[in-house]
Every structure is written in structure tokens, then in C-alpha cells.
NULUM-717703 format. One record per residue: residue number from 0; x, y, z of N, C-alpha, C, O in turn. Coordinates in nm, 4 decimals, m for minus. Example, Ala and Ser with C-alpha at 12.3 -4.5 7.8 and 13.67 -1.06 7.14 Angstrom:
BEGIN
[atom 0, [1.3190, m0.5690, 0.7800], [1.2300, m0.4500, 0.7800], [1.3200, m0.3300, 0.7800], [1.4236, m0.3319, 0.8465]]
[atom 1, [1.2850, m0.2250, 0.7080], [1.3670, m0.1060, 0.7140], [1.2900, 0.0030, 0.7870], [1.3409, 0.1138, 0.8039]]
//
This chain:
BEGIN
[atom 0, [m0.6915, 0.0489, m0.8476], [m0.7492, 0.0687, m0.7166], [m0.7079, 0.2053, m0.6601], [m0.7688, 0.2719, m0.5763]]
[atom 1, [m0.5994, 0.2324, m0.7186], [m0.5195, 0.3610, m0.6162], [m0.6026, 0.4750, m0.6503], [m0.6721, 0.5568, m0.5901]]
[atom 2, [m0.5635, 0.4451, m0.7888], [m0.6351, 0.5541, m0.8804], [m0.7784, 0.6027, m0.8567], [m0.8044, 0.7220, m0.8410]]
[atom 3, [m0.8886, 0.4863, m0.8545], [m1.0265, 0.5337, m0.8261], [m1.0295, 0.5042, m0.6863], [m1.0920, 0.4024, m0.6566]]
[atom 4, [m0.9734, 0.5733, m0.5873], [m0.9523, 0.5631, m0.4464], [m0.9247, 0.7512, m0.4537], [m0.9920, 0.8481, m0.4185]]
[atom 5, [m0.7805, 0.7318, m0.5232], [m0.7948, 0.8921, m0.5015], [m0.8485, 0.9774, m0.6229], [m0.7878, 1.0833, m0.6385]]
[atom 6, [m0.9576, 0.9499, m0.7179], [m1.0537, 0.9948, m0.7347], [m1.1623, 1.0405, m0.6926], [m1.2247, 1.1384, m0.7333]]
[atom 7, [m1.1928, 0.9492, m0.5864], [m1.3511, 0.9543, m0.5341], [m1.2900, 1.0594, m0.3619], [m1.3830, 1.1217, m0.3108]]
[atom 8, [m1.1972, 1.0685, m0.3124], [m1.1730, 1.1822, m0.2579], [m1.0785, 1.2806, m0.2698], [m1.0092, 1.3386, m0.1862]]
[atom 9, [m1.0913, 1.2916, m0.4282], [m1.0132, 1.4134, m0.4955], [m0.8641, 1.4139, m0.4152], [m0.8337, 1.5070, m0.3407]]
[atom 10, [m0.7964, 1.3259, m0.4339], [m0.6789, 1.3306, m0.3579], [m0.5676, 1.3393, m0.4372], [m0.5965, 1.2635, m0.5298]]
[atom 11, [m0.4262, 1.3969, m0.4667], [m0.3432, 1.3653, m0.4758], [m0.2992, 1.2073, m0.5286], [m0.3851, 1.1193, m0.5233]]
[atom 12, [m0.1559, 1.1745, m0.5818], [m0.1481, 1.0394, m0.6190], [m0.0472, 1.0209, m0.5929], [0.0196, 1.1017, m0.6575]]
[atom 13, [0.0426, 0.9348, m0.5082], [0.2267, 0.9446, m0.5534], [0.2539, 0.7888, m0.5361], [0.2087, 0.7292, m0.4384]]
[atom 14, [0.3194, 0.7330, m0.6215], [0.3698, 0.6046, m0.6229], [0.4725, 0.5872, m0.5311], [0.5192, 0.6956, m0.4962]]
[atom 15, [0.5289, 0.4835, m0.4750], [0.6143, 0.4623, m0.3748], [0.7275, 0.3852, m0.4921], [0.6994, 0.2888, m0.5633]]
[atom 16, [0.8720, 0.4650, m0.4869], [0.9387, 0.4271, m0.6002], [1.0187, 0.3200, m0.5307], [0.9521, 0.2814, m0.4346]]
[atom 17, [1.1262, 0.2597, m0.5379], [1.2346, 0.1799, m0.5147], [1.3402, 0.2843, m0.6018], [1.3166, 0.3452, m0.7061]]
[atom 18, [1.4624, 0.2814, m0.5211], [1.5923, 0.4062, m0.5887], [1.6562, 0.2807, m0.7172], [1.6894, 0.3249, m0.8272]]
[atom 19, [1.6643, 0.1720, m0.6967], [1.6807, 0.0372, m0.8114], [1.5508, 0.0521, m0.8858], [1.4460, 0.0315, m0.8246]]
[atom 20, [1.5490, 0.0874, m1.0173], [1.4255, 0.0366, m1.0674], [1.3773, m0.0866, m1.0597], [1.4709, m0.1665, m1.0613]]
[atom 21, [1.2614, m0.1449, m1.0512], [1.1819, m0.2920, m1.0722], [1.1188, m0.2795, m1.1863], [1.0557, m0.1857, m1.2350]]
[atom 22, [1.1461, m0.3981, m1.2279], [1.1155, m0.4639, m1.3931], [0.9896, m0.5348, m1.3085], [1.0536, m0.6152, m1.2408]]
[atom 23, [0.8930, m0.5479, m1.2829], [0.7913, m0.6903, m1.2587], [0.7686, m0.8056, m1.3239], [0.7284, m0.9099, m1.2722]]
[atom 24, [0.8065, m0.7789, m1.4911], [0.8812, m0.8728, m1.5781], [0.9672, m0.9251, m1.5302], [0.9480, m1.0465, m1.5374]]
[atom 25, [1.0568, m0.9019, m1.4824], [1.2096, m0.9567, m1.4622], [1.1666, m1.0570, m1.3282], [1.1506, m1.0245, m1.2106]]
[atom 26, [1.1532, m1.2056, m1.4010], [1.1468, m1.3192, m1.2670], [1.2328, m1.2689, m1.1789], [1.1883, m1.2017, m1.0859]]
[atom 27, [1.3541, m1.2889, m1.1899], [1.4584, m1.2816, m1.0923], [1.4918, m1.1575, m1.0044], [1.5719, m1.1681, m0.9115]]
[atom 28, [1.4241, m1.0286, m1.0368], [1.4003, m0.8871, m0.9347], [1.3120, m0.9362, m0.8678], [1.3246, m0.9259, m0.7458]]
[atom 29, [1.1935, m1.0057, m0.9213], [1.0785, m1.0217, m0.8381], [1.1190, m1.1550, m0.7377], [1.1290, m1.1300, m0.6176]]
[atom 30, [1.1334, m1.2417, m0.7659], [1.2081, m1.3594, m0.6745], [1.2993, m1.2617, m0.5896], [1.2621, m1.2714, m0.4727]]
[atom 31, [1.4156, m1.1614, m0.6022], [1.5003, m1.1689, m0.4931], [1.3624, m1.0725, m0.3985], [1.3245, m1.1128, m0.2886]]
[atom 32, [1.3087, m0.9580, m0.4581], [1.2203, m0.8890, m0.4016], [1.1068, m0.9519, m0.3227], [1.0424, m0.8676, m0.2602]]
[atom 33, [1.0726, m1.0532, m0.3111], [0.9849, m1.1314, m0.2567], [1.0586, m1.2165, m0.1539], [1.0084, m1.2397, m0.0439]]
[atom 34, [1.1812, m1.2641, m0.1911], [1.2537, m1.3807, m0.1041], [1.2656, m1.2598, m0.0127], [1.2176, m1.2741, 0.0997]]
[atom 35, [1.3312, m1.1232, m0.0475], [1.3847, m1.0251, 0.0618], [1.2803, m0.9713, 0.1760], [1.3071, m0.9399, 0.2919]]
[atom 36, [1.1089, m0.9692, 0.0860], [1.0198, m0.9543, 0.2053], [1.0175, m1.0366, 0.2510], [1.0184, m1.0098, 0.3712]]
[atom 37, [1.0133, m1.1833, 0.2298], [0.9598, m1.2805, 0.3253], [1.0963, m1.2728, 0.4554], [1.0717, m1.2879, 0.5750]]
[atom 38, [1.2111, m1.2516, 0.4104], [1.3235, m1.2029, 0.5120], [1.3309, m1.0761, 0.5947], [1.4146, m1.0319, 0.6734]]
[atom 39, [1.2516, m1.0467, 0.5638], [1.2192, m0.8749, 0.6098], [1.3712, m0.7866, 0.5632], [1.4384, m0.7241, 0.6452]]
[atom 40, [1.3920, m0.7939, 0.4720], [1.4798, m0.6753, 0.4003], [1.4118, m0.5582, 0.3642], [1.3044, m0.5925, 0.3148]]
[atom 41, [1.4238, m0.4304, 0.3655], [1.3910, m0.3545, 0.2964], [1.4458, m0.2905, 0.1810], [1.5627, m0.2536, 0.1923]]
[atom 42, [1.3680, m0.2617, 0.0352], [1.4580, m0.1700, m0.0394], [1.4985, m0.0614, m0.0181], [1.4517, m0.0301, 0.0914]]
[atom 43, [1.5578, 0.0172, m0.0556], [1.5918, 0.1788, m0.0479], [1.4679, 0.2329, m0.1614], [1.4645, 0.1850, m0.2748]]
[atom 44, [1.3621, 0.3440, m0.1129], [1.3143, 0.3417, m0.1406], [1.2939, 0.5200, m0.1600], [1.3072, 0.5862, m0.0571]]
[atom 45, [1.2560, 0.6082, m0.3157], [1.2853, 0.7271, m0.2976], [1.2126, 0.8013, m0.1811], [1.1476, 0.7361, m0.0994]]
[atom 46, [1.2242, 0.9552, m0.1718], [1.1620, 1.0210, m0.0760], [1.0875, 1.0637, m0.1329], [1.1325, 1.1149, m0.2354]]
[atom 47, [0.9709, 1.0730, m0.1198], [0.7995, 1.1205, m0.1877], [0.8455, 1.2988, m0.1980], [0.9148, 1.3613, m0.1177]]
[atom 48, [0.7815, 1.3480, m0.3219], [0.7637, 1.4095, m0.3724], [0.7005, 1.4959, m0.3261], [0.7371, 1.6090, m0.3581]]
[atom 49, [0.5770, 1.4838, m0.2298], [0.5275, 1.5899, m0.1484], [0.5197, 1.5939, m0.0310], [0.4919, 1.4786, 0.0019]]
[atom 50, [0.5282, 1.6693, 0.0775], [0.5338, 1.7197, 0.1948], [0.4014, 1.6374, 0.2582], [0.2923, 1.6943, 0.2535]]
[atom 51, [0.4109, 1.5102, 0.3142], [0.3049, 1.4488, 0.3790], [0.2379, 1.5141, 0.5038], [0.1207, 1.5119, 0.5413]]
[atom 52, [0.3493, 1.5733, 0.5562], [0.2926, 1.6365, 0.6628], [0.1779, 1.7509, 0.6910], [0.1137, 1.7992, 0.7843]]
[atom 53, [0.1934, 1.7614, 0.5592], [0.1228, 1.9208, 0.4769], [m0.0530, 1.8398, 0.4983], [m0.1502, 1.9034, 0.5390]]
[atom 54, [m0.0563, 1.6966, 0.4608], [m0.1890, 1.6321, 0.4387], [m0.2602, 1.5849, 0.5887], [m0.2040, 1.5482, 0.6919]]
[atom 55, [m0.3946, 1.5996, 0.5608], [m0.4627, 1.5843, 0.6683], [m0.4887, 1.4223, 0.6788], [m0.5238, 1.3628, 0.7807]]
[atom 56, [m0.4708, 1.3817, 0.5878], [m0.4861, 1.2405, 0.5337], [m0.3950, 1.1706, 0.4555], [m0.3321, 1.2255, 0.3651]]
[atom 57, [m0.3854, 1.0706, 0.4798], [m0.2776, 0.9941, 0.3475], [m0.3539, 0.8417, 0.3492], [m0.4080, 0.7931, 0.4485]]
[atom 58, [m0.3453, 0.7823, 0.2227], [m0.4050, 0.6452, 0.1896], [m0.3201, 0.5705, 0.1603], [m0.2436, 0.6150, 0.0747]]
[atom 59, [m0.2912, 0.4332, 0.2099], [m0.1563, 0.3640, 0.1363], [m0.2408, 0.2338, 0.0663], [m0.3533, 0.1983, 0.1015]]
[atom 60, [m0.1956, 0.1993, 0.0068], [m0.1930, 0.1061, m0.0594], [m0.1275, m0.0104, m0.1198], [m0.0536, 0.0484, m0.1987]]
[atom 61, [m0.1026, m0.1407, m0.1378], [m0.0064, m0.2116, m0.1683], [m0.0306, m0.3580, m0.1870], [m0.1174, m0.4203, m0.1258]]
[atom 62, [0.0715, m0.4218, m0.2971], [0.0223, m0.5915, m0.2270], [0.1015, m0.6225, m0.1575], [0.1892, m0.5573, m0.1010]]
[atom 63, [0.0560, m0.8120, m0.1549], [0.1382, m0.8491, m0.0222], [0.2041, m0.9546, m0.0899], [0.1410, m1.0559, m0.1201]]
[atom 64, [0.3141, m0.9429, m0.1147], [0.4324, m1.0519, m0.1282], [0.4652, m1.1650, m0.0093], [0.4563, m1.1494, 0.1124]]
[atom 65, [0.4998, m1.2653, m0.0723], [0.5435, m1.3574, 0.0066], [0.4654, m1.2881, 0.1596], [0.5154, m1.2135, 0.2438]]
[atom 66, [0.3258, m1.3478, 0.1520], [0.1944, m1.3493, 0.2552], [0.2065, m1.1983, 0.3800], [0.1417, m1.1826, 0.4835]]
[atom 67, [0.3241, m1.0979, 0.3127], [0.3472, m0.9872, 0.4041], [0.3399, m0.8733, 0.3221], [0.3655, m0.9046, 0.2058]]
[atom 68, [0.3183, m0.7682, 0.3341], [0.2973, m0.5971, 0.3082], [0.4220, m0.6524, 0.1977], [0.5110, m0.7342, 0.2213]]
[atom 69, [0.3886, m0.5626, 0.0455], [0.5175, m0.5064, m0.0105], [0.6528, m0.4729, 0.0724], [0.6384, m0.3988, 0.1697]]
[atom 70, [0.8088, m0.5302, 0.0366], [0.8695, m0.4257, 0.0690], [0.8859, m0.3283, 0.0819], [0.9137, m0.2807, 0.1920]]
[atom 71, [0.8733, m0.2467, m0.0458], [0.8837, m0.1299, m0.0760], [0.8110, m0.0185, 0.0354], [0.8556, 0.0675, 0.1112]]
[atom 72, [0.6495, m0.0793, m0.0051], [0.5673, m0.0340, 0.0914], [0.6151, m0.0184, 0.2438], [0.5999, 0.0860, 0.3072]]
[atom 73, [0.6634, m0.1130, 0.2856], [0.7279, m0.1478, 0.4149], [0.8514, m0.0323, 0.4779], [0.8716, 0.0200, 0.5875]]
[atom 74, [0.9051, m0.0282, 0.3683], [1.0542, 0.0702, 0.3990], [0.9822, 0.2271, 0.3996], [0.9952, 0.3154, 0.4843]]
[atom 75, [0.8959, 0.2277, 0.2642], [0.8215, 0.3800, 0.2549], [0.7706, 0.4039, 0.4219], [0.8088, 0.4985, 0.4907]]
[atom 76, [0.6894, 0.3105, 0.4616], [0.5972, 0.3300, 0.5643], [0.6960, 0.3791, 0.6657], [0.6698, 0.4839, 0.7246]]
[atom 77, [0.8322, 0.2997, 0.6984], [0.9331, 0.3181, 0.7883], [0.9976, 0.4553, 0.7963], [0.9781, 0.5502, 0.8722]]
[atom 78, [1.0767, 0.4372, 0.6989], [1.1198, 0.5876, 0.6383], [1.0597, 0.7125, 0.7204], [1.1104, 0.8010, 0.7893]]
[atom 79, [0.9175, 0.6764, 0.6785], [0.8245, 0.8431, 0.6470], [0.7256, 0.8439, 0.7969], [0.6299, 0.9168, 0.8229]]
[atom 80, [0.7753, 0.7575, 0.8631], [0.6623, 0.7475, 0.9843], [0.6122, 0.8829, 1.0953], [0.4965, 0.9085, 1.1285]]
[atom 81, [0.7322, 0.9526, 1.1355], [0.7100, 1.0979, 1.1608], [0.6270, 1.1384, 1.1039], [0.5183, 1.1471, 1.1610]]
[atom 82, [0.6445, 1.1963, 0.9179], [0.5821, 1.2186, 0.8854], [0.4540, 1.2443, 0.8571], [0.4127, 1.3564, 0.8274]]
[atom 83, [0.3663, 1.1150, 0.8667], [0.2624, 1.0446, 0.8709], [0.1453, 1.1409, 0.9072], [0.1658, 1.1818, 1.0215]]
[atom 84, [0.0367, 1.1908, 0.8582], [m0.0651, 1.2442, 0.8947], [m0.1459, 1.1187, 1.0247], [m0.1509, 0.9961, 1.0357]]
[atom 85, [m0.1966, 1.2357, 1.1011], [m0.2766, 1.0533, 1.2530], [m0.4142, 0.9890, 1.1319], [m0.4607, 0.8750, 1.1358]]
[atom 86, [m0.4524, 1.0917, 1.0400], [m0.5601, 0.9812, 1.0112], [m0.5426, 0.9300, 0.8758], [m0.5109, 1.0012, 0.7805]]
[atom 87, [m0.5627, 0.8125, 0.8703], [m0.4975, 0.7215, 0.7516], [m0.5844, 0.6138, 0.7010], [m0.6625, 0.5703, 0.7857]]
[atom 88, [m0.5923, 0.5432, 0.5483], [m0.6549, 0.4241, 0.5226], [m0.5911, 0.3524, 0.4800], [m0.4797, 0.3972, 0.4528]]
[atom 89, [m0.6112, 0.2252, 0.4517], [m0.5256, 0.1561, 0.4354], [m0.5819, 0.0533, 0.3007], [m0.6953, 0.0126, 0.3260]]
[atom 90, [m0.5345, 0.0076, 0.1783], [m0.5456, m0.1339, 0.1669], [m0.4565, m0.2106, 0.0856], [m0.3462, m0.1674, 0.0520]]
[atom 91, [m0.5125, m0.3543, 0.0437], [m0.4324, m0.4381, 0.0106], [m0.4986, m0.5297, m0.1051], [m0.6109, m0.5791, m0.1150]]
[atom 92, [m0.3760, m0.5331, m0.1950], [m0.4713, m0.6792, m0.3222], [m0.3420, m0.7820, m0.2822], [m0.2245, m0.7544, m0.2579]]
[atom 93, [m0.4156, m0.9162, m0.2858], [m0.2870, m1.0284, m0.3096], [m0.3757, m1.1794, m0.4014], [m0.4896, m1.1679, m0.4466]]
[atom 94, [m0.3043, m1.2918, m0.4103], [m0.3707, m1.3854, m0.4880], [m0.4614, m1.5017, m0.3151], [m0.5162, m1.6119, m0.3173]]
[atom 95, [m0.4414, m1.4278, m0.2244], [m0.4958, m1.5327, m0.1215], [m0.6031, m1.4484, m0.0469], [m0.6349, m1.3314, m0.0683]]
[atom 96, [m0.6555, m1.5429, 0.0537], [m0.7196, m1.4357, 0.1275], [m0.6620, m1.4108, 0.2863], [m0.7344, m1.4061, 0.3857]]
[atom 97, [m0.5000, m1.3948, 0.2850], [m0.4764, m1.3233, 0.3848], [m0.4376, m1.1680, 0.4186], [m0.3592, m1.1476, 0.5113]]
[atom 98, [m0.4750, m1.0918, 0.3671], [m0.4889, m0.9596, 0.3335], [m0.4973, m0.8570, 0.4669], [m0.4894, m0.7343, 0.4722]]
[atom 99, [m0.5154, m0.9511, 0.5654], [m0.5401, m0.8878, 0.6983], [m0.3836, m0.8365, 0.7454], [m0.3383, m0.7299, 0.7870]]
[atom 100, [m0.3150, m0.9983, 0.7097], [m0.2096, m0.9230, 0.7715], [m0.1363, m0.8209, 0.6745], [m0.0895, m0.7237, 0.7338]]
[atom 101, [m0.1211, m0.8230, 0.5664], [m0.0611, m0.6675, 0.5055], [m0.1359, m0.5399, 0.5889], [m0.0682, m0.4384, 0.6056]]
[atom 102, [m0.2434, m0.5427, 0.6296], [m0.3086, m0.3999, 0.6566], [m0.3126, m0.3839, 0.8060], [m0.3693, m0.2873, 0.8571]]
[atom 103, [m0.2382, m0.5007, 0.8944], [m0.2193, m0.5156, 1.0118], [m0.0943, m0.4708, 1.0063], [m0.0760, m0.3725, 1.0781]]
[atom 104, [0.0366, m0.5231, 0.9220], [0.1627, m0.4394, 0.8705], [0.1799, m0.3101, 0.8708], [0.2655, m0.2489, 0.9348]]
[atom 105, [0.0709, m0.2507, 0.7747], [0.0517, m0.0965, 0.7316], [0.0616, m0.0032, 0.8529], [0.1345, 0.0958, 0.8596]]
[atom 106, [m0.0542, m0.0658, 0.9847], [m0.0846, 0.0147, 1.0947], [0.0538, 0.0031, 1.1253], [0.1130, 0.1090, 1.1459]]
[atom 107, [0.1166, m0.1011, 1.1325], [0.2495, m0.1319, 1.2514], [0.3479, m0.0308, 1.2323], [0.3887, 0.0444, 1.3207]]
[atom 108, [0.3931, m0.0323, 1.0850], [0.4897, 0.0152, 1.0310], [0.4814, 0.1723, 1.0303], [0.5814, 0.2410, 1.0097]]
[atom 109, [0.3530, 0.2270, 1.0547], [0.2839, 0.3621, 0.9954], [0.3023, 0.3703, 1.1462], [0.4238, 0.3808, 1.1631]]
[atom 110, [0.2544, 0.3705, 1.2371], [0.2336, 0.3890, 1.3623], [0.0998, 0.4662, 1.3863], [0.0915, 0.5587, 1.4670]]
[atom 111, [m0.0091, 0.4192, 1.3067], [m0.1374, 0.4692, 1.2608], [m0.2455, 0.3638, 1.2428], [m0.2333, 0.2628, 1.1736]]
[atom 112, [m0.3527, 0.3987, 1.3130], [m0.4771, 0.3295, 1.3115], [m0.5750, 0.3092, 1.2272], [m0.6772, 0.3210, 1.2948]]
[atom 113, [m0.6068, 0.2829, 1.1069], [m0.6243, 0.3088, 1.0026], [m0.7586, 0.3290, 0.9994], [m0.8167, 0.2333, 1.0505]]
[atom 114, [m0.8527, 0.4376, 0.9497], [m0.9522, 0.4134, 0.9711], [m1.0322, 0.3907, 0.8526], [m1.1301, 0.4647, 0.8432]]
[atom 115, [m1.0190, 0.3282, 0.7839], [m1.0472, 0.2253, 0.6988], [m0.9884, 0.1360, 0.6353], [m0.8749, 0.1758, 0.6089]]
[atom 116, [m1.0138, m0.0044, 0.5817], [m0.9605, m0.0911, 0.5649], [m1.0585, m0.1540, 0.4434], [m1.1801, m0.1559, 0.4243]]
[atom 117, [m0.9221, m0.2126, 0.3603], [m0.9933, m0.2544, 0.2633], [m0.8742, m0.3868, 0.1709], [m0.7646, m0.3409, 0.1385]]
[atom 118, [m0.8985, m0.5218, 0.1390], [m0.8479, m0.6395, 0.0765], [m0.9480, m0.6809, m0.0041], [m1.0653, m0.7168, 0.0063]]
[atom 119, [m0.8178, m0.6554, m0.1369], [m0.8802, m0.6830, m0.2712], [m0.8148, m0.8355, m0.3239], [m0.6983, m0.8449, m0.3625]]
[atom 120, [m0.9017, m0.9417, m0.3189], [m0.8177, m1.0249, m0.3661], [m0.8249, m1.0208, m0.4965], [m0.9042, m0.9578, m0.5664]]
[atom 121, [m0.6973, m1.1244, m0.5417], [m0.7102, m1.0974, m0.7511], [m0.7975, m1.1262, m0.7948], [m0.8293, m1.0607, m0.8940]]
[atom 122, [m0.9125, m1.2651, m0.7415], [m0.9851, m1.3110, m0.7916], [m1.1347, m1.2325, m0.8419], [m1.2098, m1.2546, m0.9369]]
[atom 123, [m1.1389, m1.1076, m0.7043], [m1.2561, m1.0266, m0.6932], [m1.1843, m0.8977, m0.8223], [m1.2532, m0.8519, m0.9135]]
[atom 124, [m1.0860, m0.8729, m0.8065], [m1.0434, m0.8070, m0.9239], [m1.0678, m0.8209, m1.0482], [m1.0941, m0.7228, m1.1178]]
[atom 125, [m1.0634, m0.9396, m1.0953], [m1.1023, m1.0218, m1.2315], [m1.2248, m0.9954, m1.2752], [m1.2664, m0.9371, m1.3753]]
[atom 126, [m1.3032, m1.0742, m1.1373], [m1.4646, m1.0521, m1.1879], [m1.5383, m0.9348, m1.1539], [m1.6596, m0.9445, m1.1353]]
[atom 127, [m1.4674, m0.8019, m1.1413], [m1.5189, m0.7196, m1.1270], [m1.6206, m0.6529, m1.0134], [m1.6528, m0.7210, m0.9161]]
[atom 128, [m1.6640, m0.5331, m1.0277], [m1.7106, m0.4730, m0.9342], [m1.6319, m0.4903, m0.8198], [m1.6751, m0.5580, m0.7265]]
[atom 129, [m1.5165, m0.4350, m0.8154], [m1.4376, m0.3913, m0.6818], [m1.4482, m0.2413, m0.6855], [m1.4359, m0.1789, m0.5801]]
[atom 130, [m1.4695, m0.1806, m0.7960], [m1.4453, m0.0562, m0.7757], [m1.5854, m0.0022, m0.6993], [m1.5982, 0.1136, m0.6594]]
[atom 131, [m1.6808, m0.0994, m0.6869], [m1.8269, m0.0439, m0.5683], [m1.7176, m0.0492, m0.4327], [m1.7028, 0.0625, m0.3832]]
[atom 132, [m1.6387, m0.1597, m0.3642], [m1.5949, m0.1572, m0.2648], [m1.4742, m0.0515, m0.2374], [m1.4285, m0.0364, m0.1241]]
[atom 133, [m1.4288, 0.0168, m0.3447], [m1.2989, 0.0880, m0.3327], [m1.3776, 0.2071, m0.2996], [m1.3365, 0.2864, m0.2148]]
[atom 134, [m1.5234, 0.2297, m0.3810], [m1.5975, 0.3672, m0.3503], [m1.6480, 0.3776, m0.2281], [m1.6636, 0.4814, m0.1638]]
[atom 135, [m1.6897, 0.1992, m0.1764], [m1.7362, 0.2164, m0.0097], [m1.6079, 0.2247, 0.0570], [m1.6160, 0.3035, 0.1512]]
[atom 136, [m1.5294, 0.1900, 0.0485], [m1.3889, 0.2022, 0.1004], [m1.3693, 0.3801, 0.1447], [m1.3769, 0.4411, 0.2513]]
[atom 137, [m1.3448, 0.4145, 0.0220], [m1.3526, 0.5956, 0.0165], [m1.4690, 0.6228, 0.0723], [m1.4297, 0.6981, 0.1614]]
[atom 138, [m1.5781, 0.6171, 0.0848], [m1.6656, 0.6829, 0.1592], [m1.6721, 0.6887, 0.3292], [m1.7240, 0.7838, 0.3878]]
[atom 139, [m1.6044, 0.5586, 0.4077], [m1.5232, 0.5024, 0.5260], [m1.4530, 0.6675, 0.6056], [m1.4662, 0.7276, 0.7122]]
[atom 140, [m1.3682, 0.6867, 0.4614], [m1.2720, 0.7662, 0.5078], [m1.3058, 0.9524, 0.5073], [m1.2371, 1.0354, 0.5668]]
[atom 141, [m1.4253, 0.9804, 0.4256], [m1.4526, 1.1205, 0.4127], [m1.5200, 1.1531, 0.5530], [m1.5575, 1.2676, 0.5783]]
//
């Protein structure tokens, strides 16, 4: 999704790391990492690689663990909120369809109005053609 998101407006790409690596294999990273969002913990999470402020735009992206925004995502968003370019998009994949609130998260945490929005559930992932909605998604935002 990230990927043909920042394809279709020639954008930049940067992953949001954790300073602990995550195995997604590893049940037990992902259990404490999930028990810790549903607690609202955040990880320590690295400092991005490029100068956000420099961008007229930034897109986040993320799922939603235990029915809330990624941690990771969560701490990045915190972290870097100064930072933050004012115009922003936002979205989200999870296995349900509450997707609203991760991208209701995103604004909170970002302190940004997102002006586009977009929830991918897994199921629409599977059967395909999400990437028409990731392109209407990107088109939202040009």
C-alpha cells in the first residue's frame, strides 16, 4: 500500500523503525507489542532519516493493533509532531472494520487534519483491487 501510494505521487518512502528490532514472526514481540498498544505504551522509535519539515506533504500509514493505531506509528507521530508538514494523508489496514479509529489516532497524535483518508481491510486486500482505492486515495491528495 505504502509503496503504490508513494508511487502514484512520486514521493519519497521511509519506514517508521522501532530502536528494538521486531521479528513479526516472533509471537511473543508481537503479543507484548500489541498488549503495550492496547495499554498505550509507546516504543522508542528511530528518528527518520529525512528532514520532514523540508516536505510540503507527508503520508502515514499503518495498522491497527489491538483495535488502535500501531505503536510504533503512535510514538513516530508523537515524537515528530512539530515537525509535521499542515497537509497530510492518512491510512490504515487491520483484520476488522474499525479503521476509523486508527486514522482518527493519526489526526490526534499528528496534530493534523488529514486530507485524505483511506482503510484497507485484510479481507479487501486478499481479493484484490485495493490498489484502484490507494490510486483514488492518492489522487484525494494531489
Amino acid at each position: 500500500m505504502a509503496e503504490c501510494v508513494a508511487r502514484e505521487l512520486s514521493a519519497d518512502l521511509e519506514a517508521v523503525e522501532t530502536e528494538k528490532p521486531v521479528d513479526l514472526k516472533d509471537g511473543q514481540t508481537m503479543k507484548d507489542l500489541t498488549f503495550g498498544a492496547w495499554l498505550g505504551k509507546l516504543p522508542k522509535v528511530k528518528p527518520p532519516k529525512k528532514d520532514l519539515s523540508a516536505y510540503d506533504m507527508v503520508v502515514v500509514g499503518a495498522p491497527m493493533w489491538a483495535f488502535g493505531l500501531a505503536s510504533p506509528m503512535r510514538a513516530f507521530l508523537c515524537e515528530n509532531r512539530g515537525r509535521l508538514p499542515k497537509k497530510a494523508g492518512a491510512f490504515s489496514t487491520s483484520g476488522n472494520p474499525f479503521g476509523g479509529r486508527a486514522l482518527r489516532q493519526m489526526e490526534k497524535y499528528s496534530g493534523i487534519k488529514a486530507a485524505a483518508k483511506l482503510h484497507l481491510r485484510e479481507k479487501e486486500i486478499k481479493a484484490g483491487g485495493w490498489e484502484k482505492k490507494a490510486k483514488e486515495f492518492a489522487d484525494r491528495l494531489r
